[in-house]
N, C-alpha and C positions, 0 to 999 in steps of 0.2 A: 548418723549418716555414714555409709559403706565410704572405704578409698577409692572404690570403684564407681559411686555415685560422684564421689568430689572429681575425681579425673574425668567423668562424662562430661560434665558441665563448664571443667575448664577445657575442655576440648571444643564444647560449642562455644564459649565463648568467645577464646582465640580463632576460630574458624568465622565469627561472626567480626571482630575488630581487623581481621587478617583483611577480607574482603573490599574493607573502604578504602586502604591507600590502591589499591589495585584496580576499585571500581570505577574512581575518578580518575586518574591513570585513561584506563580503558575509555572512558567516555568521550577526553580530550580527545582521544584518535578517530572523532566523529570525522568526515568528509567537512574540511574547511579552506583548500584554496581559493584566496580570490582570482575570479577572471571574470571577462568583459570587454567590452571595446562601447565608445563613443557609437549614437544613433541620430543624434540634434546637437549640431551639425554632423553628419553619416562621416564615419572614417573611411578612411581609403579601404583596407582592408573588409570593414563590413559591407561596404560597399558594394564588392568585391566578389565577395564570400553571397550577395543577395542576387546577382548576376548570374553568377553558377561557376563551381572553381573548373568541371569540365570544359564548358564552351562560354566564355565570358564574351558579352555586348560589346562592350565601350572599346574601344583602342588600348587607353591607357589601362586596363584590368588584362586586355590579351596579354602584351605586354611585360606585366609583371608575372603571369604564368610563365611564361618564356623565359622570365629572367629566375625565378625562384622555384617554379614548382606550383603543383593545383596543392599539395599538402599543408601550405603556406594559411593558404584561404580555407580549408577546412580549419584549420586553427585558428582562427579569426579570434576568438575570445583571448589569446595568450600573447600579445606581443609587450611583452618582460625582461622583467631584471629579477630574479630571486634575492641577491642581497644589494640592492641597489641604495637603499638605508639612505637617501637623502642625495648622494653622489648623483645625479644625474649629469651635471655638467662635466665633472669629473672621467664617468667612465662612458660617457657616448658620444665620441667622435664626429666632427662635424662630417657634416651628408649621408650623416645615417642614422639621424633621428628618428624618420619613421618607422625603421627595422630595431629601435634600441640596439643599434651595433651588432642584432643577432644574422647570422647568413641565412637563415632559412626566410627572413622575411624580406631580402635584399629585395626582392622586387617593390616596396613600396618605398623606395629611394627613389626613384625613376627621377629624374626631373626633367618634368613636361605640364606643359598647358593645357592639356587636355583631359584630367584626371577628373570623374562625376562630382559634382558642386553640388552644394546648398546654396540656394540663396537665403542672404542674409541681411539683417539693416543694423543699421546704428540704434542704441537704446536697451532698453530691457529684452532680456530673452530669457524663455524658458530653456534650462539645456537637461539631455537626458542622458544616460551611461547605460547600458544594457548591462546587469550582474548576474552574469549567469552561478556566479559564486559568491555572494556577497560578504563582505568584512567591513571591521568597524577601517577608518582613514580620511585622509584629505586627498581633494580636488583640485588641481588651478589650472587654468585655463591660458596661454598668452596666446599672441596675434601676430601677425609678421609687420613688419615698419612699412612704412610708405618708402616707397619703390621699391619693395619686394619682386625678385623677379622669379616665378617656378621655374623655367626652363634652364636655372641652373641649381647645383643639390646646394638642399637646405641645411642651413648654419645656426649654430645657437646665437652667430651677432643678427643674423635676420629674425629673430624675435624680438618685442619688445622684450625691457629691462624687466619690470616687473608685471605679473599676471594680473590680467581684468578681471580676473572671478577666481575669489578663492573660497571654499567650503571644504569643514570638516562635518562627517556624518550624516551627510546629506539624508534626504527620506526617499528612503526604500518604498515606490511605487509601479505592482502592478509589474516587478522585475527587473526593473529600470531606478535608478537614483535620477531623483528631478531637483534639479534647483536653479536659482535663479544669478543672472549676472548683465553688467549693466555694458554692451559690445559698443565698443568707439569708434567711432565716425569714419570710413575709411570709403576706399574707392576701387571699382575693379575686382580684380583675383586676390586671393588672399587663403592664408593656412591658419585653423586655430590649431596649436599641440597643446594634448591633453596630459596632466600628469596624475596618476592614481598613488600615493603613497600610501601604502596601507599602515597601522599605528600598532597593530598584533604582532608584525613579520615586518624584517628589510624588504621585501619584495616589492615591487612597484609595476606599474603598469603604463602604458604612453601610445598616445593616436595621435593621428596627422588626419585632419578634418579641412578638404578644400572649400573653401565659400567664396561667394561673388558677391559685393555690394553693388547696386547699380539696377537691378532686373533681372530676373531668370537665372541663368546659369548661365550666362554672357563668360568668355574669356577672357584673360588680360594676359598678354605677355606680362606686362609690368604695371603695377599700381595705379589705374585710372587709362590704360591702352589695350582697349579690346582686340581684338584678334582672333576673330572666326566664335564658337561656339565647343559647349562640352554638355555632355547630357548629365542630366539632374541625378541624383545622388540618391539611393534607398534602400533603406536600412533592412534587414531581414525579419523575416516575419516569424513567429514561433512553430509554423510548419515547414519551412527551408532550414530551421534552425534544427527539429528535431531529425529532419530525413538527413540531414549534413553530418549527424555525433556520432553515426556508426564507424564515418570516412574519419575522426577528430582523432592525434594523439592525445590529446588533452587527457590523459587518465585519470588526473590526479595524485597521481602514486610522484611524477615527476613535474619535468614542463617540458610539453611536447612533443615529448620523443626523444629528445635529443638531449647529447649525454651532458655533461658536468662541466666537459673540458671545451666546447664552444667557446667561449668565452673567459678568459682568465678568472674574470670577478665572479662566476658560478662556482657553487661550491661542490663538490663531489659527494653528493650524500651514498653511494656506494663504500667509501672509502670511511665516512663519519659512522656509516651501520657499523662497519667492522669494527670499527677501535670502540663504537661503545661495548660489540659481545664478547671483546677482547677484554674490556674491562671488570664485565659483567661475571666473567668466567672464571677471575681470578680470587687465587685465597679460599676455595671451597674448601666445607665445613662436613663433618659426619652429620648423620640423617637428624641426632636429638639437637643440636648445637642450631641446624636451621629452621627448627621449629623453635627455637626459645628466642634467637634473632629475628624472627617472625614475629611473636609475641612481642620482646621488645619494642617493636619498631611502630606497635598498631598504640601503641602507650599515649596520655596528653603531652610526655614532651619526647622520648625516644634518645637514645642512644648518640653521640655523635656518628657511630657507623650510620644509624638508621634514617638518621638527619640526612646525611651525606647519599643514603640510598633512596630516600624520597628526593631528593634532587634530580638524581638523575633519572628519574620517574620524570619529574617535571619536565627537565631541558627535553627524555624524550618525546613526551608530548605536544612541547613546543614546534620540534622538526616534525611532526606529525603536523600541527596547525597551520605550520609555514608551506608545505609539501603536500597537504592535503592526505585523502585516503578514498576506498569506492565507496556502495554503500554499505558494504559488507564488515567494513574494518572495523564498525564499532562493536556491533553482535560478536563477531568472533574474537574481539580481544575482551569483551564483559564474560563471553563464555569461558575462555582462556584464564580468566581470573579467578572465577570460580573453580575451575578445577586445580589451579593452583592451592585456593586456601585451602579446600578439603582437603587436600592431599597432605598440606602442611598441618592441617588440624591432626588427621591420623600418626602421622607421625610423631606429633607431638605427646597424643595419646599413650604411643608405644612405648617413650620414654618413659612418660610417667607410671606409666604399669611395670617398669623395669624397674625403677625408683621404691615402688609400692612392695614389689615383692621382694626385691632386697632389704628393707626395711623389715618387714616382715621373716624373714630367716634370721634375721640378724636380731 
């Protein structure tokens, strides 16, 4: 066998082991943030968002256009925390639970009686979550205490203590997470808040879902006191949903449009890009030295460097899963990879032809 045949074939080799830390890499950056909003019981905001965010029905939807924006209700699937990791009481301020403390959703703070209801009973129910993004997480659901009153803003002491319905991993049906929880006896006007904690990502999700026990959509100022009437509540349908995503920041690239610094506890993934290509860039290597670090690193155990650079492969992944991507992001980061390895394969090639024929003089 020629030095030329042995160099070919370490070339394919390494161009074929090159490719799999980078392939899986690349895949991770498939399109994975979760979103969604509550549909059984109908949250405020999808509610909302089914009404139409130009000319919205009800009073209480006019309302929160007025107060926040039609851009609010085009986003209907995002009312978040990216690293909210458990913290919900912690970082969301009472009377402004329904907005997760974000301003762009201020409008679904309102507090009034006449926000679109579900009616609802005491006993078993089916409840549903619309995923327009789905992820693996847990559900819970609490209720507001007897003598809850809406027309003033909602407080985490006006929930019960602990959640009537909790589910992790709910089944994914038809779009929607369905599962089941056992709703306690109550009277009047009342809010379920939903809490989505996703178990991939700190991120989490939260809806404010108005219900009436009693009939209809009957009102309560306060817990078992009716007072006038509020129109019934309805969830959007998958053609108001698809003609709404042209109007949606919802890109996936971030959340919503809007930037990092919103919120203190959002993280500035602007600022996280830079320091990792700040890291990425440092300590470069001549062109043979990165192909045989290359090789190293595709090895069964690899290098500490190489350990340390499938790491950061990984974490970037991770802010990929947590931040999502379009659908484009995986195609061109698997294409990305591939023209990487070749490129590291040729290189690698050149050394060793450099190798071979010094050998060879010598």
């Amino acid at each position: 066998m020629t030095a030329r045949a042995t160099v070919s074939r370490r070339t394919a080799r390494i161009a074929v082991l090159g490719m799999v830390p980078l392939a899986l890499t690349a895949l991770s950056a498939d399109p994975a943030a979760a979103h969604g909003s509550m549909t059984d019981p109908v949250s405020r905001v999808s509610a909302c968002f089914a009404e139409g965010p130009e000319s919205p029905d009800s009073a209480a939807c006019k309302a929160a256009v007025q107060a926040g924006g039609t851009q609010a209700l085009y986003d209907w699937n995002e009312v978040n925390i990216p690293d909210a990791a458990g913290r919900h009481k912690q970082i969301i301020p009472d009377g402004k639970l329904c907005s997760a403390g974000r301003d762009k959703y201020k409008g679904l703070d309102l507090p009034r009686a006449d926000w679109p209801a579900t009616a609802m009973t005491a006993g078993e129910h089916t409840f549903a979550y619309r995923a327009t993004a789905p992820h693996r997480g847990s559900f819970e659901l609490y209720i507001t205490k007897d003598g809850y009153d809406p027309t003033k803003p909602l407080t985490w002491a006006d929930l019960e203590a602990e959640p009537f319905a909790k589910v992790t991993d709910p089944t994914l049906k038809d779009g929607s997470y369905v599962f089941s929880g056992k709703v306690p006896g109550k009277s009047g006007r009342h809010l379920i808040y939903s809490v989505w904690q996703r178990s991939d990502s700190p991120e989490a999700f939260y809806t404010c879902s108005d219900v009436t026990f009693g009939g209809g959509a009957a009102a309560a100022k306060g817990a078992g006191t009716k007072a006038g009437s509020a129109p019934t509540a309805t969830a959007p349908d998958d053609a108001q949903i698809a003609a709404g995503a042209e109007k949606s920041t919802v890109d996936h690239h971030g959340h919503g449009g809007d930037s990092g610094a919103e919120a203190n506890h959002q993280p500035e993934a602007a600022e996280a890009a830079e320091a990792a290509d700040e890291k990425g860039t440092e300590g470069d290597h001549p062109e043979a030295k990165n192909a045989e670090v290359l090789a190293a690193s595709s090895g069964p155990e690899g290098s500490q460097d190489s350990q340390d650079s499938q790491s950061g492969s990984a974490a970037d992944g991770q802010r990929l899963a947590e931040t999502g991507g379009d659908g484009s992001t995986g195609p061109m980061a698997i294409g990305g990879a591939a023209v990487l390895a070749a490129g590291a394969a040729v290189l690698f090639a050149v050394a060793n032809r450099r190798k071979t024929v010094r050998r060879g003089r010598g």
